[in-house]
MILUMFI-517684 format. One line per 4 residues: number of its first residue (from 1); for each residue x, y, z of C-alpha. Coordinates in steps of 0.02 Angstrom, whole numbers, always signed. Example, Ala and Ser with C-alpha at 12.3 -4.5 7.8 and 13.67 -1.06 7.14 Angstrom:
BEGIN
1 = +615/-225/+390; +684/-53/+357
END
This chain:
BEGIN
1 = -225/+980/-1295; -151/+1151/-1355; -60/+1305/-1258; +8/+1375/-1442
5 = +34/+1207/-1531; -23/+1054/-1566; +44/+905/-1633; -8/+835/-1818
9 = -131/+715/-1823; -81/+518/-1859; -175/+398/-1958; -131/+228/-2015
13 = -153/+189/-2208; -175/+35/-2294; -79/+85/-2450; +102/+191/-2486
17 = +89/+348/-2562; +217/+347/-2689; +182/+444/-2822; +67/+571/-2768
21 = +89/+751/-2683; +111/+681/-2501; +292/+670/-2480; +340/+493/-2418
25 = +492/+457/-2285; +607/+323/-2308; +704/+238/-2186; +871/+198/-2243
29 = +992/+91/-2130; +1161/+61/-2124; +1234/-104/-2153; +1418/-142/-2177
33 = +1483/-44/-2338; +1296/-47/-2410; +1146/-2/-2339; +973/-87/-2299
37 = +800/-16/-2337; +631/-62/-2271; +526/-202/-2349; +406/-194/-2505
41 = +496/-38/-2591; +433/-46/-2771; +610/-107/-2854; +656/+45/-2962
45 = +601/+147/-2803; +768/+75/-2701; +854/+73/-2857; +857/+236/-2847
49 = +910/+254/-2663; +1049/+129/-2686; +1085/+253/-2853; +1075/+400/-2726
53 = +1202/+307/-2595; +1325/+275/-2714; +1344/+426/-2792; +1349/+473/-2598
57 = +1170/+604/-2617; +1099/+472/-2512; +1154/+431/-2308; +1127/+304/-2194
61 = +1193/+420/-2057; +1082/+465/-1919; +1021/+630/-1956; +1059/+640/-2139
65 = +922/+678/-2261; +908/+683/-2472; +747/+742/-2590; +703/+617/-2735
69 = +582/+655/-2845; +500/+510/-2897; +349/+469/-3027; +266/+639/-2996
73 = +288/+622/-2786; +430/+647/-2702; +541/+538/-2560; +614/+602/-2426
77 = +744/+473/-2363; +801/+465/-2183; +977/+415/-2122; +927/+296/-1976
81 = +1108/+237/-1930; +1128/+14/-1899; +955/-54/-1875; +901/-49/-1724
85 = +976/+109/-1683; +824/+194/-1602; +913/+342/-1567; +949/+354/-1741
89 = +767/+317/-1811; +749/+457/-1704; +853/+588/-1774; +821/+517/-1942
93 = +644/+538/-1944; +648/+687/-1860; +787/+771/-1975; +664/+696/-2124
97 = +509/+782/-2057; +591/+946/-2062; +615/+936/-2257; +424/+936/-2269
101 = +367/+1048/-2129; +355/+1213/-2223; +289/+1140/-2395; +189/+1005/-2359
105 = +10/+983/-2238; +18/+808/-2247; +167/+652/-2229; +193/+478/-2242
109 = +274/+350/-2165; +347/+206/-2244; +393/+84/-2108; +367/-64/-2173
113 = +449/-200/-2083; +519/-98/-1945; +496/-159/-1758; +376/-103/-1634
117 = +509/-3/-1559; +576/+56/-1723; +398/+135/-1818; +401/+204/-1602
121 = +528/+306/-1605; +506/+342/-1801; +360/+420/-1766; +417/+502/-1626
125 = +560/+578/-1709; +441/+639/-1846; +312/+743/-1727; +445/+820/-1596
129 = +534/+894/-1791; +382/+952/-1851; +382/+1089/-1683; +368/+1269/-1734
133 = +319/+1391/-1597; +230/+1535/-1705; +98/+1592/-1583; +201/+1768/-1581
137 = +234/+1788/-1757; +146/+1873/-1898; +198/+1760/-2018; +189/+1564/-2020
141 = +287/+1448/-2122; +234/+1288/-2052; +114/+1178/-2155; +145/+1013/-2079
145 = -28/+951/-1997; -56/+767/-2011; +55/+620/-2025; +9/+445/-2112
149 = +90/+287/-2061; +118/+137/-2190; +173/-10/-2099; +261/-53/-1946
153 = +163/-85/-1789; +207/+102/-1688; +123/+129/-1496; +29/+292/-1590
157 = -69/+305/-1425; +98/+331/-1322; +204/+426/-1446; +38/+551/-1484
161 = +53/+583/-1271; +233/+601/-1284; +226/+733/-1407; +79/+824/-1325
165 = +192/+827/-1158; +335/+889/-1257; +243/+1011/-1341; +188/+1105/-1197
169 = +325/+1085/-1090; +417/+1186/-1239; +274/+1317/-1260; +284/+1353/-1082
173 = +466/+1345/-1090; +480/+1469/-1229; +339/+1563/-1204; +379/+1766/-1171
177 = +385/+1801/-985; +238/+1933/-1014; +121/+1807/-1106; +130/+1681/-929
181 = +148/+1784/-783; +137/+1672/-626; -46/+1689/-631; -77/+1657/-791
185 = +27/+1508/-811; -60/+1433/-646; -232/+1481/-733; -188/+1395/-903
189 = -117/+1242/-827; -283/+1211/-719; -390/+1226/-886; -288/+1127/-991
193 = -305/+989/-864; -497/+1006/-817; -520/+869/-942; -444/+729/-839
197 = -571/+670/-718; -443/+583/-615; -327/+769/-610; -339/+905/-492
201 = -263/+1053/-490; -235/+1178/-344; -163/+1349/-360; -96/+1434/-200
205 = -120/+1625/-234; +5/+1753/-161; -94/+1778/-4; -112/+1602/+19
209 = +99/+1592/+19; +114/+1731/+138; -3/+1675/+257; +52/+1493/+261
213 = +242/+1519/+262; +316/+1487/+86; +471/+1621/+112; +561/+1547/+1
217 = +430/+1575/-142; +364/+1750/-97; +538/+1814/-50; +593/+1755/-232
221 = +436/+1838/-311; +393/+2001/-211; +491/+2120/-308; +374/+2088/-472
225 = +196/+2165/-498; +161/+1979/-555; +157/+1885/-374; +206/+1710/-370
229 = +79/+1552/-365; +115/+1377/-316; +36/+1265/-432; -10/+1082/-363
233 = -67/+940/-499; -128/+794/-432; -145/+655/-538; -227/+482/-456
237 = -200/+317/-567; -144/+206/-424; -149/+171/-235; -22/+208/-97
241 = +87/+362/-78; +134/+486/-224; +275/+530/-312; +319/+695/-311
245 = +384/+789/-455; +445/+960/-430; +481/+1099/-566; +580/+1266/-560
249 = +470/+1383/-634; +540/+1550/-638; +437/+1615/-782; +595/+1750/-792
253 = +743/+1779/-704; +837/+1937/-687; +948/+1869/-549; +865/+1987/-447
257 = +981/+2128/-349; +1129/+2005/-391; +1083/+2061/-582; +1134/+1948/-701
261 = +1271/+2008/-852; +1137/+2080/-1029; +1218/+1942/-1141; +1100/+1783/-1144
265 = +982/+1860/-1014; +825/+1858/-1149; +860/+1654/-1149; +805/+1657/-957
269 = +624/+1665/-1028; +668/+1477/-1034; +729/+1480/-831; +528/+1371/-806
273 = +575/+1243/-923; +591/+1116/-758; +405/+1168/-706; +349/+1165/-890
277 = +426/+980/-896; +334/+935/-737; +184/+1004/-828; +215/+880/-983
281 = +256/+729/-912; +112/+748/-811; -2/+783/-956; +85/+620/-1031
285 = +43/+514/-869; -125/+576/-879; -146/+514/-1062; -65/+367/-1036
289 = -168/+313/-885; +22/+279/-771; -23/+163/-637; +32/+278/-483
293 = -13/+406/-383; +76/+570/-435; +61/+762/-382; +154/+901/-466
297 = +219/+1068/-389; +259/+1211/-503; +325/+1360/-413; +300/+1499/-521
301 = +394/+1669/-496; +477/+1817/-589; +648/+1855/-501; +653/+2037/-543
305 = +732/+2213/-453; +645/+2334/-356; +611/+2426/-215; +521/+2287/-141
309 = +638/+2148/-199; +718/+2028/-76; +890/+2068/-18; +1079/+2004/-1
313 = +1095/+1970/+182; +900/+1948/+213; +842/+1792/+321; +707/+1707/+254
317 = +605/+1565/+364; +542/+1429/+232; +393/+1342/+232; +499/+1205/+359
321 = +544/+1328/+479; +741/+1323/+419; +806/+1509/+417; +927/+1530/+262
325 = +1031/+1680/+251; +1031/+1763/+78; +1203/+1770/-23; +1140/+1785/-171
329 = +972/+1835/-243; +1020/+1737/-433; +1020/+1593/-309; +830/+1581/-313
333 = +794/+1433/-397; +831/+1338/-248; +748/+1419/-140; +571/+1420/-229
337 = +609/+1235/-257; +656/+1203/-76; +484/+1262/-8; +416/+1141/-129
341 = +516/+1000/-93; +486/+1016/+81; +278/+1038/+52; +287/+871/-25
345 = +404/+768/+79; +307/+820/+248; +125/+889/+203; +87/+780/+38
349 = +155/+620/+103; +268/+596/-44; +370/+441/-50; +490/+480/-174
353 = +531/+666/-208; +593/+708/-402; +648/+905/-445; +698/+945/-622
357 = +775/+1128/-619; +876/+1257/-734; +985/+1256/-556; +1169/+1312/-610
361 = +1308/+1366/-726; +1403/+1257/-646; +1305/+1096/-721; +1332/+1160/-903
365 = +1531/+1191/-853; +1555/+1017/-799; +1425/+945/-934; +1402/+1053/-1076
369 = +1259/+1100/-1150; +1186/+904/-1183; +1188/+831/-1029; +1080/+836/-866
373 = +1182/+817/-676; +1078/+686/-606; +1105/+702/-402; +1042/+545/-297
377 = +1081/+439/-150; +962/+298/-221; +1067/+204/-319; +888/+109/-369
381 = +823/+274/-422; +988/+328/-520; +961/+152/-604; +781/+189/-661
385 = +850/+369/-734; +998/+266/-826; +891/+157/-899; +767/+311/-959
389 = +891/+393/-1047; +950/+258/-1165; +759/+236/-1217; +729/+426/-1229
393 = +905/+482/-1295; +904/+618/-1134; +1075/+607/-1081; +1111/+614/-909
397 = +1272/+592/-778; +1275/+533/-589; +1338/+654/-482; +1430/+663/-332
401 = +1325/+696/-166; +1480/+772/-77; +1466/+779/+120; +1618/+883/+150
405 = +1517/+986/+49; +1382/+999/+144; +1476/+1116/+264; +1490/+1272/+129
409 = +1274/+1255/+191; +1310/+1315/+353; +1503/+1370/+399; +1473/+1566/+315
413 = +1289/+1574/+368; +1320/+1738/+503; +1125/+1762/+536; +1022/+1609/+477
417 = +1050/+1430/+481; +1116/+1398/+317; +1150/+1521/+173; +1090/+1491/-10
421 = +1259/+1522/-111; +1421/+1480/-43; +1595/+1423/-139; +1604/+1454/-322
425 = +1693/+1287/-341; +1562/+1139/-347; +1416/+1242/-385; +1302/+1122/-442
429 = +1340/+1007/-300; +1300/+1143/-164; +1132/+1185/-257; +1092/+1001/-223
433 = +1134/+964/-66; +1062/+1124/-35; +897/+1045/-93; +914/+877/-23
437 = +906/+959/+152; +725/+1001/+115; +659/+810/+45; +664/+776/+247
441 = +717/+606/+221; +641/+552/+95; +692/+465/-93; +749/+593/-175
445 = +829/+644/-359; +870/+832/-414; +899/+827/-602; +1011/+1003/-675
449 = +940/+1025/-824; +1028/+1213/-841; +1107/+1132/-1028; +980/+1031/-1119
453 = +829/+1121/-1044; +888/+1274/-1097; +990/+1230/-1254; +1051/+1408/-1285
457 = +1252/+1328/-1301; +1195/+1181/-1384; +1212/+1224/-1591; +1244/+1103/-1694
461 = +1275/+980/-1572; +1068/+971/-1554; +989/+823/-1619; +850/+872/-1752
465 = +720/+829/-1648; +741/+978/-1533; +684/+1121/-1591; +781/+1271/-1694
469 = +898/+1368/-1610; +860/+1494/-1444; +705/+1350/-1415; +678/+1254/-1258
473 = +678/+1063/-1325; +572/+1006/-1171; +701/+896/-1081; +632/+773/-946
477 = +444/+743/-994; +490/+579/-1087; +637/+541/-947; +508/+565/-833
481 = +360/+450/-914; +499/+320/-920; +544/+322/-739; +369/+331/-681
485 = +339/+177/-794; +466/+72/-748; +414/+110/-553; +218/+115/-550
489 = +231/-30/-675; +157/+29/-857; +15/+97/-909; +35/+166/-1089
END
């Protein structure tokens, strides 16, 4: 698997590498007013950590990193918080394999009496730090390619998928709007997943959308030169009806005639980051062989002005026959989503219906720039997302689904049925209840991912497995390989 980047390697060893040019990270754990380090160190190896902690060079805290040369090699030691912390293996690892990305082609690590779940999420940490987009630069700094593993007793096979889904949910993410055009990005997706016997992909071409009713999607799209696709990925592991996961892909939005404010407006190469998470946790489920039935829908659009662009006060019929009247054209997410939604729910059978979208402002005013708005009426479906984000450190809230609400839909609409921007107040409530009309019934989850799948406000709040600053982390692919586990039960 590659779009721009690929994951290092992973190889078990059979001996630690102390002492030689591969660097070697070194879990170090907190434990009362001391600290704990893995089993077998060779003695004058943790005397020197414990050296390093006193003299305070050396941190258990999650995150925290120190350099020790040692016998011609060199440690890198990784602040991994109270044992089993896995969010803080996580950062520590991750924060660790950043040291060594730009100076090093090869890693170990030493996980030597760490859990299952521990050497996991150690080595998880380690390959989601060591991502550098460089496809559109002239010069490359990272070196990083392979990572060894001493010890432990990791799920390689599931954390190697993880990071492939993660990786190119973030290239697509990040990649510049002219480098994945609609077309392109439906072409690319379709080869990259021609390797999976059991995965078909359909693209729905511009003509196709006109002539079958998707207003939603080629209102959103007309005013580029680069028409809009609908991209469908079908993935068959189980038996029954799918699940449906739907992701915003507006490859770049301008707000359309509604133009957005210049400042930030280069960061809305990252407005696809819900289609390119759709993309990865599909890739993942493929990998892992997820006992379900899925199918993917990526509509992909530029939201651009023109002469030919859609217009504040249009009326556009959707795919279900509802007529919305157009308030706002930087509403559009919604409305390329909704013709999805509604695809799924009543022509793909869909039993459960899942969006992840860049949706609002509104989300990163009430959440900051961390947190997804998780919107559901299934409270067992809320409970599966819950549960997903304390093994995948995604953080998410349950929000409000607001019925006095609901009226903003319809009480200004003058010509259409509903209108697709109302009340400024509650933003991110409208834009899913606004949605939820659409699912026909069905299960259904929206997940706001405007703050962490972005990440433009996030700064040093980020954990150190995201990447550097103005990247897309590609938030949701594990959330969603977790849910999809925990309901199709396993595989992987």
């Amino acid at each position: 698997m590659v779009l721009y980047t690929k994951p290092p390697s992973v190889t078990a060893s059979d001996e630690a590498f102390f002492g030689r040019r591969t660097p070697v990270i070194v879990p170090v754990f907190k434990e009362g007013d001391s600290i704990k380090l893995p089993e077998g160190l060779p003695e004058d190896l943790a005397s020197l950590i414990r050296d390093g902690y006193v003299s305070k060079a050396v941190s258990p805290e999650p995150g925290s990193t120190a350099k020790l040369p040692y016998k011609g090699g060199l440690v890198v030691t990784a602040g991994c918080g109270a044992p089993g912390d896995l969010e803080g293996v996580r950062r520590g690892f991750a924060a660790a394999s950043r040291q060594v990305i730009d100076s090093f082609e090869e890693a170990q690590l030493y996980l030597s009496g760490l859990d299952s779940n521990s050497s996991t999420e150690a080595l998880i940490g380690s390959l989601l730090g060591a991502y550098r987009l460089e496809e559109f630069k002239n010069t490359r700094k990272r070196k990083l390619q392979k990572l060894w593993l001493y010890g432990g007793s990791p799920r390689v096979d599931y954390a190697q998928a993880i990071a492939e889904g993660v990786y190119l949910a973030r290239d697509i993410a990040n990649a510049p709007p002219h480098r994945l055009p609609p077309a392109k990005l439906a072409a690319t997706v379709k080869d990259l997943f021609s390797q999976f016997d059991n995965v078909d992909v359909e693209i729905f071409s511009y003509e196709r959308l006109v002539e079958d009713g998707f207003g939603g999607i080629v209102s959103v799209g007309m005013g580029s030169d680069e028409k809009p696709r609908l991209i469908i990925i079908r993935y068959t592991g189980g038996s029954g009806e799918p699940i449906a996961l739907v992701g915003k892909a507006v490859v770049f939005d301008s707000g359309g005639i509604n133009l957005k404010p210049s400042q930030g407006m280069t960061l809305m190469r990252a407005d696809k980051a819900g289609g390119a998470a759709v993309a990865g946790a599909l890739w993942a489920a493929a990998r892992l062989g997820i006992k379900a039935n899925l199918v993917g829908l990526i509509p992909a659009v530029i939201n651009v002005p023109s002469g030919s662009s859609y217009l504040p006060s249009d009326v556009i019929r959707m795919w279900d026959g509802t007529l919305v009247e157009i308030t706002n054209t930087d509403a559009e997410g919604r409305l390329i989503l909704a013709d999805a939604i509604a695809y799924a729910a009543k022509q793909l059978g869909a039993k459960t219906v899942i969006d992840l979208a860049t949706l609002t402002g509104a989300i990163v005013v009430a959440l900051g720039p961390l947190i997804a708005g998780l919107f559901t009426r299934s409270d067992s479906l809320a409970k599966a997302f819950e549960e997903a984000s304390k093994i995948t450190g995604e953080k998410l809230w349950r929000m409000p689904m607001e019925d006095e609400y609901a009226k903003s839909l319809t009480q200004p609409a003058q010509a259409g049925e509903i209108v697709n921007a109302a009340q400024r107040y509650g933003g991110a409530i409208f834009g899913a209840l606004f949605l939820e009309r659409f699912a026909h019934g069905k299960e259904f989850a929206h997940l706001d991912i405007a703050g962490p799948g972005i990440a433009f406000e996030a700064g040093s709040l980020a954990p150190p497995y995201w990447p550097e600053k103005g990247m897309a982390p590609g938030y949701g692919v594990r959330l969603l390989i977790e849910v999809l586990n925990s309901r199709a039960g396993g595989g992987g």
